[in-house]
N, C-alpha and C positions, 0 to 999 in steps of 0.2 A: 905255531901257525905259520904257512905260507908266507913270505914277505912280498908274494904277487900269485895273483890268480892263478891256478894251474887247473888248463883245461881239459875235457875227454878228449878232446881233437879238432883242433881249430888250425885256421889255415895259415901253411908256411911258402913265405912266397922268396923269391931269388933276386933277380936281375932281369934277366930275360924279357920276364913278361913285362916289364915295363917298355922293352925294345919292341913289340908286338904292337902294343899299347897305343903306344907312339905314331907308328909308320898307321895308324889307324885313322891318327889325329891330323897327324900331316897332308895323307892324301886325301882327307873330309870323307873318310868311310866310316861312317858312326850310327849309321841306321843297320839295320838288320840286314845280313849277310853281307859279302866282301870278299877280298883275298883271302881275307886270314879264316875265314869259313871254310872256303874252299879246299885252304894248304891244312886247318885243323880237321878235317874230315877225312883228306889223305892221309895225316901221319898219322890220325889212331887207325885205320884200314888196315897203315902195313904194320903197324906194333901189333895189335892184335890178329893178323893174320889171315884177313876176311879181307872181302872185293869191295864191298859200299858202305857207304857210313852216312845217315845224317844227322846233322848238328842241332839239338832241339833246343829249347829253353827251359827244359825239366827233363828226369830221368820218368817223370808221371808222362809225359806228356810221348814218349819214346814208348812205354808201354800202350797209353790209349790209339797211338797211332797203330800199331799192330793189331790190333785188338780191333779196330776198323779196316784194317786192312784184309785181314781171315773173315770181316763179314760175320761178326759174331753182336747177335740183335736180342732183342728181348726173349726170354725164355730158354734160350741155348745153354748148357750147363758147361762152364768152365771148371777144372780142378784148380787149386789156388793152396799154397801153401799156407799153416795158420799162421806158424810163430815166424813174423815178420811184418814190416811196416806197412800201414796201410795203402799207400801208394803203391803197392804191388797187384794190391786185386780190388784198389778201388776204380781203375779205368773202363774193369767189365763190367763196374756196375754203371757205370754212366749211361753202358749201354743196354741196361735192365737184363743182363745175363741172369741165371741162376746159379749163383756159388755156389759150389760144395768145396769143402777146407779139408785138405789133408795133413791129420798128426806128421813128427817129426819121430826122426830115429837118433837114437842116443849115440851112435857113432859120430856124426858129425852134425847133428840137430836140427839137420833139412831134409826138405818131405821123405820119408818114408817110402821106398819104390812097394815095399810088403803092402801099406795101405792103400798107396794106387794102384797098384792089382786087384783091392778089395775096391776100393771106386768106380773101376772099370766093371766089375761084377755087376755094382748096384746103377750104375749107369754107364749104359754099355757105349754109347753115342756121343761124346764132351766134344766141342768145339776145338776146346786148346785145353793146355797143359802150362801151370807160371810156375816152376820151383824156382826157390831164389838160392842164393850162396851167403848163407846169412854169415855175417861178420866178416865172409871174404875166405871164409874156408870151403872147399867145393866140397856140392852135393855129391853123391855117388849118383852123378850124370849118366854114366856110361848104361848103370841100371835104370835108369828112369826114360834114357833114350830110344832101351830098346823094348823096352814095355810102351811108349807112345808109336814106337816105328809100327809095332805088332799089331795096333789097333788103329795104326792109320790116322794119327791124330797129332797137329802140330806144335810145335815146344815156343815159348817165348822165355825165353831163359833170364830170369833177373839177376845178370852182372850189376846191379847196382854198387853192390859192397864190395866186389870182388875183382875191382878193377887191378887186372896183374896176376891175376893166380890164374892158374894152371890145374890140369888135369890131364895125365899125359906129358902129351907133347904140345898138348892145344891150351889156348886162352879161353877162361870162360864168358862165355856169351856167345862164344863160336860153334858154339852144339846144336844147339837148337835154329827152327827156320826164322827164329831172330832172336836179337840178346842188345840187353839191356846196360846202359851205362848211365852212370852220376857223375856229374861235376859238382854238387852241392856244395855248401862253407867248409860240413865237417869232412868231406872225403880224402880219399889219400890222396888227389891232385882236384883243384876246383877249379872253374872259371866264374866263382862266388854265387850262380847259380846257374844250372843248364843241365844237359843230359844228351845224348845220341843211338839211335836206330841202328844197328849192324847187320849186314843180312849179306849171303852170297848172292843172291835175288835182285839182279839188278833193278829190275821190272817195279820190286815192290817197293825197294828205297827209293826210285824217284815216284813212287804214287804219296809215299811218304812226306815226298818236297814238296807236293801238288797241294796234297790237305795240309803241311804247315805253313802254307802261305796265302791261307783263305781261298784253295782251290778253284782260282780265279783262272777259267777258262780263257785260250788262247785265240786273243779277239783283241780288236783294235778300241775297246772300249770293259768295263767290268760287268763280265757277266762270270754265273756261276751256276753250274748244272750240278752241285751236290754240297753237302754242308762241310767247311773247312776251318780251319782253325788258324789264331795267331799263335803259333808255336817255333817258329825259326830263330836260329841264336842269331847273337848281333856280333859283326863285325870287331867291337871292342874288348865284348866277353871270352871271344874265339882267342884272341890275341893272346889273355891270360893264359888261358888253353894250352896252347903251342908254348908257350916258357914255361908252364908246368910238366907238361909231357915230356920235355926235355930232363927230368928230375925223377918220374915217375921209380926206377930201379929202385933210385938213392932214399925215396919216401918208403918203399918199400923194406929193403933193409933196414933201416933204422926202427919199422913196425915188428920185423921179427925179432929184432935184439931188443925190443921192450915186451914181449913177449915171452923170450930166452930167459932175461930177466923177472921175471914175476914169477916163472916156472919152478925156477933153482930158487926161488926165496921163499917160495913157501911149500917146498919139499920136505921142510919137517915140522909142515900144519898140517895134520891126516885129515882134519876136516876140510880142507881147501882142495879143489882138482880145478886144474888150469882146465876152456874148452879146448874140445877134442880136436883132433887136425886128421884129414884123411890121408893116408900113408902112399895114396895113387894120384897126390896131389901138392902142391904148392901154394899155401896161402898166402894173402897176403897181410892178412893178421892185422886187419884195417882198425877193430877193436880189441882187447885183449881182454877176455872175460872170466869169468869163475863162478864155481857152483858150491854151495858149502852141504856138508853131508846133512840127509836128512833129521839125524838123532841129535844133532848140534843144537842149543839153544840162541847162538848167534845167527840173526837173521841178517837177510841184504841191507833192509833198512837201518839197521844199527853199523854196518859199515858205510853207510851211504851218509849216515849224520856226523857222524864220527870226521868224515872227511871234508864234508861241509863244514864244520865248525873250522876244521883249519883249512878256509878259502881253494876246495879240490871238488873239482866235477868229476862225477859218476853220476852213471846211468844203471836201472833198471832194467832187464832183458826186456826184451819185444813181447808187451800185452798179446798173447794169439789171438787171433780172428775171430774166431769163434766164442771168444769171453767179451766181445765191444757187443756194446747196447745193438750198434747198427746193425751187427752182422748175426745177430744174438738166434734168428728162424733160419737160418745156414745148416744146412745138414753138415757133419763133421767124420769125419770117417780114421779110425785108428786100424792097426795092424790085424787085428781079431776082428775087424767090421761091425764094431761098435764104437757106439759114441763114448763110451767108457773104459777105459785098458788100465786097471790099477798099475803105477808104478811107482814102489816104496811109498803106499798108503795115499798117492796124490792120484786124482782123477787122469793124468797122462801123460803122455811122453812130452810134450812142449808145455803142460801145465807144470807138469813137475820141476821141469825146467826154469819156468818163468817164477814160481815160487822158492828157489833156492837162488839163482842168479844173479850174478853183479857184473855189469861194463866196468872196465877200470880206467884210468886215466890213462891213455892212447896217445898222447900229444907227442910229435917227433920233436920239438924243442923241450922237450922236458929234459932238465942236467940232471948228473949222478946224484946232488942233492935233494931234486925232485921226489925222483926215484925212491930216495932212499927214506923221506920224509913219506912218500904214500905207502911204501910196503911197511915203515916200524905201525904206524897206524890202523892198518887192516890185523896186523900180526897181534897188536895189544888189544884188537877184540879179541882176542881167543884165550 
């Protein structure tokens, strides 16, 4: 057993942010926004290579604000990827959209551009479009960009996990008419909780600042001509912010050589296959997951207990959408245009998925004894 906890991904912090911190305390900026809002909202702009940025208090709250902003109301049908967190397409429902969930594709395990061509069949008219970049490996955007360009319909692109990666020459979140960021605990840079709006749309990230500061119209007293939110980050949280971002590369690197690593070690377990990586792209390998072959009689949960007995977190892939109680009357749409796409005997592409899958222990302070303590472990299930 572990001689200390060893996490999926918990947060690694430096120096810096306490220098952030600090200058936050010193000059009594400790309510919500500040300098350090400000200067954190310019330096992820130019890291990511976008014009506006704002600072929220969730990466939920960066989506609902979109999602309000496109003016998308009750009964509007949004597409929404399944296998991913619910924070991704629970904002359209806040605003009684009609979901419809689109299956994943086995290349890289984010929406399927084949079954949003069959979406757009069966609804021709969607408000928006949320693929996400689930674990921080990019969707194949480029086809999903130009299937919404074609039908005139705008992208909110969940950067949540994908803070760092790349497609191209571009960051994602930078695709679509707006992209999505996490600062959460477990991300690869946090300011222990928060989130931010990206958008070339100047226009639309300050309507963004407007409704996350309780849209409190410009008057010498509080009035409000439309419904707003307390959603603006705080001057303190930002500060973390800016000493993480600072790190962002080096968190990054260290995600793909724990990923390099699990790769090459269990290269001579045929039943093991590391997830895929898109070859038009750069992850950033925020989780590092696996799938065990279907004929296998070792399942997730039996590595998952296995590593709990010796004090190790893992995670279960992302429940899809379309299997929660909530979302359970969601129309679902696979690559054939049915709700059912056998693959190797599982109801579909992200079920099948989510029935063979395991998160593995991600944590950038994890030493080579860690390491090497969770892969003998995984490897003596087999």
């Amino acid at each position: 057993m572990a001689s200390h906890k060893i996490f999926l991904s918990s947060p690694t912090m430096h120096g810096e942010e306490q220098k952030f911190v600090q200058e936050a305390f010193d000059t009594n900026w400790i309510a919500p926004l500040g300098p350090n809002v400000d200067a954190f909202e310019k330096e992820m702009a130019a890291y990511m290579g976008i014009g506006h940025a704002a600072a929220l208090s969730a990466g939920t709250a960066a989506i609902h604000l979109a999602v309000r902003i496109l003016d998308i109301h009750e009964g509007d049908v949004v597409f929404c990827q399944s296998m991913t967190f619910s924070a991704s397409c629970n904002p359209a429902a806040y605003e009684r959209a009609t979901l419809v969930f689109i299956d994943s594709e086995q290349d890289t395990w984010n929406m399927d551009p084949k079954a949003l061509e069959k979406a757009f069949e069966k609804y021709p008219h969607p408000k928006a479009v949320i693929p996400v970049h689930l674990y921080g490996t990019p969707a194949k955007i480029d086809e999903i960009m130009d299937i919404c360009n074609a039908h005139n319909v705008p992208v909110i692109e969940d950067a949540a996990e994908g803070l760092g990666s790349s497609f191209g020459d571009k960051k994602l979140g930078t695709f679509g008419a707006f992209g999505i960021l996490s600062f959460n605990g477990n991300k690869i840079i946090t300011t222990s909780g928060g989130g931010m709006l990206i958008s070339e749309d100047e226009a639309a990230i300050r309507k963004a600042r407007f409704l996350a500061t309780q849209a409190r119209d410009p008057a010498p007293y509080y009035q409000h001509s439309t419904i707003g939110y307390n959603y603006r980050m705080s001057n303190v949280t930002a500060g973390i912010g800016r000493g993480q971002l600072l790190h962002l590369d080096e968190h990054m690197a260290r995600k793909n050589a724990i990923y390099d690593e699990y790769r090459k070690a269990f290269a001579d377990v045929p039943a093991i296959t590391m997830n895929p990586m898109n070859p038009k792209g750069h992850a950033n390998n925020w989780l590092s997951c696996m799938t065990i072959a279907p004929d296998c009689k070792v399942s997730p949960y039996t590595i998952m207990d296995n590593l709990a007995a010796a004090n190790i977190e893992s995670r279960l892939i992302w429940k899809p959408m379309h299997l929660q109680p909530v979302y359970e009357k969601c129309d679902y749409i696979t690559a054939n245009g049915t709700r059912q796409n056998p693959v190797n005997g599982a109801g579909s592409v992200c079920e099948d998925i989510f029935n063979r899958g395991l998160c593995l222990p991600s944590d950038i302070k994890n030493s080579e004894e860690d390491m090497q303590e969770i892969i003998d472990i995984v490897k003596n299930c087999f």
